[in-house]
NUKEKE-812527 format. One record per atom (N, C-alpha, C): chain; x negated, y, z negated; residue number from 1; residue in three letters. Coordinates in nm, 3 decimals, always signed. Layout:
REM residues N
cadena  c1  c2  c3  num  residuo
A  X  Y  Z  NUM  Ala
...
END
This chain:
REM residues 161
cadena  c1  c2  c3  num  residuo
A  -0.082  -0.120  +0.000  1  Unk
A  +0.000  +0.000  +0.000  1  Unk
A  -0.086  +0.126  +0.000  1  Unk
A  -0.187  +0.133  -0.022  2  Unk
A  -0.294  +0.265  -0.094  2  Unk
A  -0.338  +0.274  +0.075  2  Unk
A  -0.378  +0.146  +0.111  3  Unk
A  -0.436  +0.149  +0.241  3  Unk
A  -0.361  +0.265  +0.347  3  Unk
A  -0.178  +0.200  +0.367  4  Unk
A  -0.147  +0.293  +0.437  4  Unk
A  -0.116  +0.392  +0.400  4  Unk
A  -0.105  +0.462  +0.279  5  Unk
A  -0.039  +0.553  +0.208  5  Unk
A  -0.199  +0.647  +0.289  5  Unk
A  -0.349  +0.647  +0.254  6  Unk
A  -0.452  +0.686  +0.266  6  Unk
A  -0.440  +0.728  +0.479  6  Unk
A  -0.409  +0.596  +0.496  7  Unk
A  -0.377  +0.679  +0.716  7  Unk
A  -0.293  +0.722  +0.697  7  Unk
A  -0.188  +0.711  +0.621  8  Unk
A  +0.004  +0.867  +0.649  8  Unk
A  -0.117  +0.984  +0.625  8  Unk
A  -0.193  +0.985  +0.492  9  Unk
A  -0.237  +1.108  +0.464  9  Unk
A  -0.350  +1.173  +0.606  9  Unk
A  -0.443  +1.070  +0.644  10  Unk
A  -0.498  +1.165  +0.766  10  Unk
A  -0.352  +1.182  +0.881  10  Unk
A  -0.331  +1.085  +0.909  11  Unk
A  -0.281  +1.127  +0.998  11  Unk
A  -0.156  +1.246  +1.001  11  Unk
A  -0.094  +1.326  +0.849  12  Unk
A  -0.061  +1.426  +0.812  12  Unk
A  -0.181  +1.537  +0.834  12  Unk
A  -0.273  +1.497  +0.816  13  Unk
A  -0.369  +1.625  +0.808  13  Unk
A  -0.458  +1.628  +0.936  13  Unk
A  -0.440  +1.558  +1.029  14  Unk
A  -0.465  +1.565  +1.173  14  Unk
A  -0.359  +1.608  +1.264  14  Unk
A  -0.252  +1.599  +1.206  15  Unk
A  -0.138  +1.660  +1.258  15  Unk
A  -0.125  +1.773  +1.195  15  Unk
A  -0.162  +1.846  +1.116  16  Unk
A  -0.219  +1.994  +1.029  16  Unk
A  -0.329  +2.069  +1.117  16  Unk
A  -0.392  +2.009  +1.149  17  Unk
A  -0.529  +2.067  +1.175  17  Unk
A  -0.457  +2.105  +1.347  17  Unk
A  -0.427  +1.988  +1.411  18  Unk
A  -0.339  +2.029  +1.545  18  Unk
A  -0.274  +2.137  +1.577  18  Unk
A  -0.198  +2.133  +1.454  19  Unk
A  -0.096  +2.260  +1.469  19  Unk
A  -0.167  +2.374  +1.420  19  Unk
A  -0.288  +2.388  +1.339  20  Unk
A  -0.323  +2.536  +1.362  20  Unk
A  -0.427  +2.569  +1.485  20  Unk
A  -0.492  +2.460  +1.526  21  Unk
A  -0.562  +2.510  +1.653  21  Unk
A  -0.526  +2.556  +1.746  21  Unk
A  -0.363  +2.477  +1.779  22  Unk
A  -0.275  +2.557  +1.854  22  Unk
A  -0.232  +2.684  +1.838  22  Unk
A  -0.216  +2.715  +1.751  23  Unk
A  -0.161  +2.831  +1.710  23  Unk
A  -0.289  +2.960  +1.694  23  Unk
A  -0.422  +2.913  +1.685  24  Unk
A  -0.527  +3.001  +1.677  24  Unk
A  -0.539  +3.053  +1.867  24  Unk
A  -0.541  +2.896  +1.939  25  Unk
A  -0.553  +2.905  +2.079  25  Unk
A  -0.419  +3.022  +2.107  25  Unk
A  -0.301  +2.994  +2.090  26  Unk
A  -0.187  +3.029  +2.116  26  Unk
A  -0.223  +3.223  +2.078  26  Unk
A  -0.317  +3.236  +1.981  27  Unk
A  -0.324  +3.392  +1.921  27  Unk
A  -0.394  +3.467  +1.962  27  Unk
A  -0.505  +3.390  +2.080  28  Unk
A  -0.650  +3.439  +2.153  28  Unk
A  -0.638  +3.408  +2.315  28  Unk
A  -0.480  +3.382  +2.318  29  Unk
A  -0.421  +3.368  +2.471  29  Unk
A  -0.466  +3.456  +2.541  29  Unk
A  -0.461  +3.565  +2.513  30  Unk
A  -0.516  +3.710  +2.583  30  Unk
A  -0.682  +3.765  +2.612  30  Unk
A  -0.724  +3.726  +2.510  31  Unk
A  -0.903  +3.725  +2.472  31  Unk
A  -1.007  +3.668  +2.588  31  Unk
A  -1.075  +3.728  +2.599  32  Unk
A  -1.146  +3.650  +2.659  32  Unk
A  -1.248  +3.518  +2.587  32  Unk
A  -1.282  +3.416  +2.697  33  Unk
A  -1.320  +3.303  +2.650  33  Unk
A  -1.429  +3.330  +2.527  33  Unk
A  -1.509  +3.382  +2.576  34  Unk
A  -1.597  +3.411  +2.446  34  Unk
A  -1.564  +3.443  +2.304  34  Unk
A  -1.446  +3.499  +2.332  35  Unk
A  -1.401  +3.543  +2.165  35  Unk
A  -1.319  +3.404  +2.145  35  Unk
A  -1.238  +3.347  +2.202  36  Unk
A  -1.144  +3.250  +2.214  36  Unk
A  -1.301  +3.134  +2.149  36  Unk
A  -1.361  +3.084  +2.182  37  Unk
A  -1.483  +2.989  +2.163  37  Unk
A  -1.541  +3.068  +2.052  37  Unk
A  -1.565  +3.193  +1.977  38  Unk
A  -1.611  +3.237  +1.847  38  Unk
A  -1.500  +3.194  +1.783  38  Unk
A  -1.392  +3.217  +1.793  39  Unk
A  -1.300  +3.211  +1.697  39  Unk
A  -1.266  +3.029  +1.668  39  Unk
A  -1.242  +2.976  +1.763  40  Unk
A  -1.269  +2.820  +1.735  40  Unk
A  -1.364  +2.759  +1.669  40  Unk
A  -1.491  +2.805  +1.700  41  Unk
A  -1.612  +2.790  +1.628  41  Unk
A  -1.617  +2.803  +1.485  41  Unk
A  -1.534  +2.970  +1.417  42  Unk
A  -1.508  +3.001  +1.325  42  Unk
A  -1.442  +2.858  +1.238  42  Unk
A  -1.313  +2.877  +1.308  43  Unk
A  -1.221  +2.780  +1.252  43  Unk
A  -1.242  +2.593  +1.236  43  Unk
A  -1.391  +2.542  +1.280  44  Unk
A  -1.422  +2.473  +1.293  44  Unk
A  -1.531  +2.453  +1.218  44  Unk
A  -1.593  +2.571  +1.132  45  Unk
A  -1.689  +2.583  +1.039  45  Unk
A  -1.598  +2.571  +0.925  45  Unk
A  -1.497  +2.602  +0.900  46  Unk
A  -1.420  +2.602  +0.804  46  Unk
A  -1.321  +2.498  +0.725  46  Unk
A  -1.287  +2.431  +0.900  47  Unk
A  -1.270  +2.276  +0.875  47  Unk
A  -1.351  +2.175  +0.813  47  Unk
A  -1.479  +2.201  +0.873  48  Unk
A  -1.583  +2.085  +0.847  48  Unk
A  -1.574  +2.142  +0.718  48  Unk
A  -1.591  +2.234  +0.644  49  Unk
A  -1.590  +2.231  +0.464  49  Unk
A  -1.560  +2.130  +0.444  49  Unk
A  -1.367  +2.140  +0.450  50  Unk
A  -1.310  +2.066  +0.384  50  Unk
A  -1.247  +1.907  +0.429  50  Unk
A  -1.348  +1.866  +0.551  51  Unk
A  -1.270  +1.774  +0.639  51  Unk
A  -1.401  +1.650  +0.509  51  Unk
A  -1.347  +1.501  +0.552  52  Unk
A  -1.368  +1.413  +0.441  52  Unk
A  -1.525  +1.366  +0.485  52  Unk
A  -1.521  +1.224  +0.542  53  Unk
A  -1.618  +1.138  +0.564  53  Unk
A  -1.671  +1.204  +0.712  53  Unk
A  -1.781  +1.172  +0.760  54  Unk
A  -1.885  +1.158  +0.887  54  Unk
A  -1.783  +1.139  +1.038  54  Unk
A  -1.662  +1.067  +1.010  55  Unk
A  -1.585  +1.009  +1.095  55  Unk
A  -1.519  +1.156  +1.141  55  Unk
A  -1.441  +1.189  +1.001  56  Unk
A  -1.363  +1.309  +1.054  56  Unk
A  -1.383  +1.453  +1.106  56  Unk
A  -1.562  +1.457  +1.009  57  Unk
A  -1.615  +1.556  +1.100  57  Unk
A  -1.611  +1.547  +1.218  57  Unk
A  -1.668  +1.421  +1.280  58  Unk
A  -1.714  +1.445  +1.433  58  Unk
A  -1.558  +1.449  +1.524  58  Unk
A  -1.460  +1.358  +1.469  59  Unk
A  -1.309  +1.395  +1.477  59  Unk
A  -1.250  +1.555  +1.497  59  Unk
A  -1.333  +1.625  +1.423  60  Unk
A  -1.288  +1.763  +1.411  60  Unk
A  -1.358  +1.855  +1.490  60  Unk
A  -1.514  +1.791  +1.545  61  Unk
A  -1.559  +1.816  +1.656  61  Unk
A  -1.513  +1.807  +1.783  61  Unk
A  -1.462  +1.694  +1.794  62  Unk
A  -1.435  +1.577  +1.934  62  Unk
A  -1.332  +1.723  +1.980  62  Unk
A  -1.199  +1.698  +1.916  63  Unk
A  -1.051  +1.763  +1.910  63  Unk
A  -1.115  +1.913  +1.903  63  Unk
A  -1.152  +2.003  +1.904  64  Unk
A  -1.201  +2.174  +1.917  64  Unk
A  -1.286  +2.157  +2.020  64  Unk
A  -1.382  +2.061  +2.039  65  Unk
A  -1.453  +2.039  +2.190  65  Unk
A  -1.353  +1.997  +2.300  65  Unk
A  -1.255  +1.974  +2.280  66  Unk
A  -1.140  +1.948  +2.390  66  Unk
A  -1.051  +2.024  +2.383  66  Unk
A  -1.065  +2.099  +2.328  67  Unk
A  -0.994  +2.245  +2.355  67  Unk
A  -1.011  +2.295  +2.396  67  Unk
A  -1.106  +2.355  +2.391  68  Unk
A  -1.201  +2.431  +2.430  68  Unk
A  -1.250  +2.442  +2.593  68  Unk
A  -1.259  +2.307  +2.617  69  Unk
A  -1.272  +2.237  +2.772  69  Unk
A  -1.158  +2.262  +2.820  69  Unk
A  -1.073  +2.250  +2.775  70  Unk
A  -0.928  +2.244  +2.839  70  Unk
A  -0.912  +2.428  +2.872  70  Unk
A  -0.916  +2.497  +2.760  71  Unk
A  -0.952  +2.616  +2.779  71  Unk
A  -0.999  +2.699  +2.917  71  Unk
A  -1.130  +2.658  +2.904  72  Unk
A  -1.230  +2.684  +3.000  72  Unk
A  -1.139  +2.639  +3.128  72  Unk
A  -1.081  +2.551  +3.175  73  Unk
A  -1.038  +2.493  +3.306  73  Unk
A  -0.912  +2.617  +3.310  73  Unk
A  -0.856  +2.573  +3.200  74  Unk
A  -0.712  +2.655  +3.231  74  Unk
A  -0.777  +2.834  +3.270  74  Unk
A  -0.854  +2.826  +3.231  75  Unk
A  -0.897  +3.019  +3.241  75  Unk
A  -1.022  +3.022  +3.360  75  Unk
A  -1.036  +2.928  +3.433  76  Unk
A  -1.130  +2.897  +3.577  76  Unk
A  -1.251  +2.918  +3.520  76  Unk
A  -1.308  +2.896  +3.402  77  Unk
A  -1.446  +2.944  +3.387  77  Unk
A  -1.572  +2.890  +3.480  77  Unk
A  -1.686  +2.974  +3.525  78  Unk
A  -1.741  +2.925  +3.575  78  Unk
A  -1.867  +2.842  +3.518  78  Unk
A  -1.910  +2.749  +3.621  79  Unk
A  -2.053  +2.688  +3.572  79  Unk
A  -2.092  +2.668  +3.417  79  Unk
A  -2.153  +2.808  +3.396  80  Unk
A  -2.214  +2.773  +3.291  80  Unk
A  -2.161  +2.771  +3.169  80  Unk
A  -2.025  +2.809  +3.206  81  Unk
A  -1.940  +2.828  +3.058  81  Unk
A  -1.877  +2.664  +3.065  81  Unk
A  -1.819  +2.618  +3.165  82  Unk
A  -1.729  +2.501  +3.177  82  Unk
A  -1.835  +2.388  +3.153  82  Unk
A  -1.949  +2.405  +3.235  83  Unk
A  -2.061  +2.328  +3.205  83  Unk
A  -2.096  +2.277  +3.016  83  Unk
A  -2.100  +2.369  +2.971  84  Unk
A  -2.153  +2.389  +2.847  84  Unk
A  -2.065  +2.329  +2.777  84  Unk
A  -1.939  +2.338  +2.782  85  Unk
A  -1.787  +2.286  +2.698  85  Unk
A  -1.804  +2.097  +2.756  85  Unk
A  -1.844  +2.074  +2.901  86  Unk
A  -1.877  +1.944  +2.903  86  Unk
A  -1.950  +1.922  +2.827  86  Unk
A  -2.061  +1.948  +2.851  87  Unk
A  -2.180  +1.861  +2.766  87  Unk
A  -2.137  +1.833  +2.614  87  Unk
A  -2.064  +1.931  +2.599  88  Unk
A  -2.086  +1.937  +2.399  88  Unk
A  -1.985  +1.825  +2.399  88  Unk
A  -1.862  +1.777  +2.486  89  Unk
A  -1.756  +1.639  +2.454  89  Unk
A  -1.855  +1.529  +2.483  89  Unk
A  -1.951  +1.531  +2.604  90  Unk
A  -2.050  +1.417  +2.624  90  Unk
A  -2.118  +1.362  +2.472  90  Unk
A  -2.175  +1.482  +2.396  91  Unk
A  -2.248  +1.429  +2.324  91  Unk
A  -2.133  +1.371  +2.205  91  Unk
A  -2.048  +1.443  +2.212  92  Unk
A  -2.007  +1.413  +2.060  92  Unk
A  -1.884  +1.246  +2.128  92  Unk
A  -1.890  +1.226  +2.243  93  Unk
A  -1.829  +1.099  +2.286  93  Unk
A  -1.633  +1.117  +2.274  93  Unk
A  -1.635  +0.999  +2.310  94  Unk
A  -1.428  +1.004  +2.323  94  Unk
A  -1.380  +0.931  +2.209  94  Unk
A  -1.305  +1.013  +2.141  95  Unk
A  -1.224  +0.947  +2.067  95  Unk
A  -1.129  +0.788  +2.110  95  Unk
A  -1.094  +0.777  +2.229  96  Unk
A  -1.009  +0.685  +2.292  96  Unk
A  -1.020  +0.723  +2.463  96  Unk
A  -0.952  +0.593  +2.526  97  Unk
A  -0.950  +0.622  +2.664  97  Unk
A  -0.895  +0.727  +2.680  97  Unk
A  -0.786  +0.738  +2.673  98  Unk
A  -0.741  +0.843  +2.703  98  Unk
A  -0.794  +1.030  +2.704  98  Unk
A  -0.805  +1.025  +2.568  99  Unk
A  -0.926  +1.158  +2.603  99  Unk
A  -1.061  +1.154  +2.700  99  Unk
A  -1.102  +1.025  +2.679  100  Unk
A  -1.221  +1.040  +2.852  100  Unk
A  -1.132  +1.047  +2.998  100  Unk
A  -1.061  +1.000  +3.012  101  Unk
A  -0.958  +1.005  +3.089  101  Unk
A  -0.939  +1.160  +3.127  101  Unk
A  -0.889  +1.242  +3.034  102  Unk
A  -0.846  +1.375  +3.004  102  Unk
A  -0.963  +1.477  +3.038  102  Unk
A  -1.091  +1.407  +3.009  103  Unk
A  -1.188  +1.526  +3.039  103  Unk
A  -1.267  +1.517  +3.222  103  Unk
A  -1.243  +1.337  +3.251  104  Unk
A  -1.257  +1.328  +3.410  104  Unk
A  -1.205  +1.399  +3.458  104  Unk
A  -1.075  +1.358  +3.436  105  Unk
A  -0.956  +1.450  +3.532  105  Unk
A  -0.973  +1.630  +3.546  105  Unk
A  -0.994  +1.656  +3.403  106  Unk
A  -1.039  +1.823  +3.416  106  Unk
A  -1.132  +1.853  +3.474  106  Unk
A  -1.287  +1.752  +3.488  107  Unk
A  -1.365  +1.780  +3.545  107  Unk
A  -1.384  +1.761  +3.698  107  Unk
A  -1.336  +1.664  +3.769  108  Unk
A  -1.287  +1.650  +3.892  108  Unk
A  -1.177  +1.763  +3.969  108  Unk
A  -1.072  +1.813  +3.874  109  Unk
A  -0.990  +1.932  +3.953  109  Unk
A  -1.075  +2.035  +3.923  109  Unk
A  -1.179  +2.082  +3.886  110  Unk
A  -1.281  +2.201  +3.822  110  Unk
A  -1.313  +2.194  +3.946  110  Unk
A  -1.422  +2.073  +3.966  111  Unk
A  -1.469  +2.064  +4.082  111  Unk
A  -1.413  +2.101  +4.217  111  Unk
A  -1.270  +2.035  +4.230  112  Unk
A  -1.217  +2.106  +4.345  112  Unk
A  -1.138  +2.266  +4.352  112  Unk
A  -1.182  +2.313  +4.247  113  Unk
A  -1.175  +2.471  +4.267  113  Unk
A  -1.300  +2.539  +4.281  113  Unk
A  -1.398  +2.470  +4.275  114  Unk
A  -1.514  +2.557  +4.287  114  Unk
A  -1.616  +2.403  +4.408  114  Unk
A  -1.606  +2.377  +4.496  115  Unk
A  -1.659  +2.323  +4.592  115  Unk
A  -1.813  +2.333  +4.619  115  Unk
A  -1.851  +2.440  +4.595  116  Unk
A  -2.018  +2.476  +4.554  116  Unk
A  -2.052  +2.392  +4.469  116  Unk
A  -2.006  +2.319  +4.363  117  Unk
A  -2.067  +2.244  +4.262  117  Unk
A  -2.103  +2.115  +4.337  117  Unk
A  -2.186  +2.039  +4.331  118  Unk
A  -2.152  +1.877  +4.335  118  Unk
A  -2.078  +1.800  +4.239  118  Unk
A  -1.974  +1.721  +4.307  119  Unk
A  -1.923  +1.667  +4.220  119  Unk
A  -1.936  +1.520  +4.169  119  Unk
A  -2.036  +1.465  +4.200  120  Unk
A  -2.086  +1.335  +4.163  120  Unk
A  -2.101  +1.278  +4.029  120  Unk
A  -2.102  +1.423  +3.970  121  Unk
A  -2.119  +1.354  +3.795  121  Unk
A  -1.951  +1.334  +3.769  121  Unk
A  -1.879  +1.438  +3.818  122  Unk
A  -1.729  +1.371  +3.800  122  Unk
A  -1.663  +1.296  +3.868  122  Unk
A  -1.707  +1.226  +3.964  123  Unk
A  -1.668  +1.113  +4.030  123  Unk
A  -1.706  +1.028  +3.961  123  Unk
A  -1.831  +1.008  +3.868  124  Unk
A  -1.878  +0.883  +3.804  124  Unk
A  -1.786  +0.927  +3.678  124  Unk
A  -1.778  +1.026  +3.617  125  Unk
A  -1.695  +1.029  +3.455  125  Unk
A  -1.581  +0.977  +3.503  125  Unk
A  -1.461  +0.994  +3.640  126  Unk
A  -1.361  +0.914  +3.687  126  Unk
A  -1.383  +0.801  +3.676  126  Unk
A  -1.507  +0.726  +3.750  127  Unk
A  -1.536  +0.566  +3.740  127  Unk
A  -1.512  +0.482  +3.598  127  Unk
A  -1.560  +0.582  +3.526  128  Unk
A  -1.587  +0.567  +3.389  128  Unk
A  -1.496  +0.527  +3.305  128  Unk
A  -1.368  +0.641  +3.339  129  Unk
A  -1.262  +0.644  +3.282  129  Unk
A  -1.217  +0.529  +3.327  129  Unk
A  -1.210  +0.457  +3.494  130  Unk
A  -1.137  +0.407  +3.514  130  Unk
A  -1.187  +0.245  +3.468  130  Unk
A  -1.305  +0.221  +3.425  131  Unk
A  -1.385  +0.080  +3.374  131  Unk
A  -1.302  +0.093  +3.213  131  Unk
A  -1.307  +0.211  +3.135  132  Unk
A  -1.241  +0.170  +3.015  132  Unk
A  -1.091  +0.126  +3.024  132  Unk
A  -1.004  +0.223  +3.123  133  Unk
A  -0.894  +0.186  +3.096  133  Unk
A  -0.863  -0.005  +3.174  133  Unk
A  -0.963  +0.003  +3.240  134  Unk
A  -0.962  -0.115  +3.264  134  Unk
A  -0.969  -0.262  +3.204  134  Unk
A  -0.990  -0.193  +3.098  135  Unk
A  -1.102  -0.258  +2.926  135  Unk
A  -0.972  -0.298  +2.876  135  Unk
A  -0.832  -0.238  +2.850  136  Unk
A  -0.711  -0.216  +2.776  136  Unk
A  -0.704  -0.375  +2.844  136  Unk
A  -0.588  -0.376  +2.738  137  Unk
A  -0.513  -0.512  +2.761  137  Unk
A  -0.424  -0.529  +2.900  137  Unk
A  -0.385  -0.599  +3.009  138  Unk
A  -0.292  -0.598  +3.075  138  Unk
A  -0.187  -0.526  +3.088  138  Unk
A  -0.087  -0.548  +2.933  139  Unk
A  +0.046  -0.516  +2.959  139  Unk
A  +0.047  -0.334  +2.894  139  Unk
A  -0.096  -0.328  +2.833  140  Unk
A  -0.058  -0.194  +2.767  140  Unk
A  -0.031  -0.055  +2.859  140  Unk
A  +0.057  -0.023  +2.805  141  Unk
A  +0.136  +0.117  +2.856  141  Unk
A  +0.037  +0.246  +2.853  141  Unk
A  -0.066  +0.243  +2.801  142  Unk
A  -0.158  +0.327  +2.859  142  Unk
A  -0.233  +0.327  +2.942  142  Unk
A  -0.239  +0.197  +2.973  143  Unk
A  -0.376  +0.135  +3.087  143  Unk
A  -0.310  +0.175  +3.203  143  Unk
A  -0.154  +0.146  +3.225  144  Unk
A  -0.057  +0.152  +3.382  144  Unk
A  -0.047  +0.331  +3.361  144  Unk
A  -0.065  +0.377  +3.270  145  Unk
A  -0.031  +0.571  +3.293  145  Unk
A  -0.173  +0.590  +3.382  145  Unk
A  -0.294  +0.599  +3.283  146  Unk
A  -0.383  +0.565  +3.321  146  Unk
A  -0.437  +0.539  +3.463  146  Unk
A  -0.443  +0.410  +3.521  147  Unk
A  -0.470  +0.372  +3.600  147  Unk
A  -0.386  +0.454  +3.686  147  Unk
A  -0.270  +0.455  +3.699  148  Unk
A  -0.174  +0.539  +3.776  148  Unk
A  -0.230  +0.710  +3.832  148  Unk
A  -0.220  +0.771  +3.689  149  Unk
A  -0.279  +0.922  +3.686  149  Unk
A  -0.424  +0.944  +3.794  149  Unk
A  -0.508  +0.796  +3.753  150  Unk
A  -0.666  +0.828  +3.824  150  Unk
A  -0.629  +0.813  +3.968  150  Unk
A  -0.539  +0.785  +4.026  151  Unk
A  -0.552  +0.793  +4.185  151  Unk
A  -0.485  +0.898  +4.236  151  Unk
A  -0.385  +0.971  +4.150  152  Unk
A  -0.294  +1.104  +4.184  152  Unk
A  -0.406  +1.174  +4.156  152  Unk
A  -0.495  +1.202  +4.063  153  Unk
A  -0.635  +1.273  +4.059  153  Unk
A  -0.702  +1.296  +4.118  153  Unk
A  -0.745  +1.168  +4.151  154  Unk
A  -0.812  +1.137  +4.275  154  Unk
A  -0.813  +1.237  +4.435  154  Unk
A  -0.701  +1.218  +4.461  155  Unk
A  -0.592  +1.226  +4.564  155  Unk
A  -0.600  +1.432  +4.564  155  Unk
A  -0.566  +1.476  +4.428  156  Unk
A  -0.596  +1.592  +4.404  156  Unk
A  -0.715  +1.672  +4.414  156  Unk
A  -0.767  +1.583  +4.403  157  Unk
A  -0.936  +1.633  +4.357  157  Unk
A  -0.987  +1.634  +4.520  157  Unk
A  -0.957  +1.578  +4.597  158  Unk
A  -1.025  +1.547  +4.693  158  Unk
A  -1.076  +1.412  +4.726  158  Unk
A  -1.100  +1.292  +4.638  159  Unk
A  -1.269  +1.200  +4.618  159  Unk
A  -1.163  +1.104  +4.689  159  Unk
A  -1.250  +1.014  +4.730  160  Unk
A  -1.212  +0.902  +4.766  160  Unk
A  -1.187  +0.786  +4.705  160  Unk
A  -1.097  +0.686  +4.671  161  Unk
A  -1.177  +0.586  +4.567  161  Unk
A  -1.312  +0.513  +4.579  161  Unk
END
């Protein structure tokens, strides 16, 4: 009983932490990225205070580094800003398929708004995505979204399979 009583409680306070990032993102709608990425930063120094074990830090990393990325796409940033928001999800890794999934896909339609880039590193983070979801069980309902989404992506993006 302690066991699950202990996941209701993160997963209450991951569903806490959600709803104010949104609402910080939601308050710096107007800002430019730089202040929008100080102010996350802020709010992410402040978390880690009070966030628990090694796990949830990097948890609290992962989730503000994918914001942030998401950010950057939604506001066309270029190169070195969108660049930079990759690398930092590379290092700190995916929580689940699905968020690698989430950052191919952003990085592949990036790519096809800005055509000057090569896009070979996001054709392979697609591959990537598509070997894990491949990993899922048969019948699971994320693997068929999944698998599904990477060829409408695909298809969007330009790439070929």
């Amino acid at each position: 009983m302690q066991v699950r009583s202990r996941a209701s409680e993160r997963q209450r306070q991951f569903l806490e932490l959600s709803r104010e990032m949104g609402l910080a993102l939601v308050a710096a709608a107007d800002a430019p990225f730089e202040e929008v990425e100080a102010s996350m930063r802020s709010f992410e120094r402040r978390m880690l205070e009070a966030a628990g074990g090694a796990w949830e830090r990097r948890e609290l990393r992962r989730r503000i580094a994918e914001d942030l990325l998401t950010e950057a796409f939604g506001r066309n940033e270029p190169w070195p800003v969108f660049g930079r928001m990759l690398r930092r999800i590379q290092r700190l890794g995916y929580s689940h398929v699905e968020r690698r999934f989430h950052v191919a896909a952003l990085y592949a339609l990036w790519c096809r708004a800005h055509p000057e880039h090569d896009s070979t590193s996001a054709r392979r983070l697609l591959e990537e995505a598509e070997r894990s979801a491949l990993r899922l069980p048969r019948g699971h309902v994320r693997r068929k979204q999944i698998l599904g989404s990477l060829a409408s992506i695909r298809a969007r993006a330009g790439f070929q399979p």
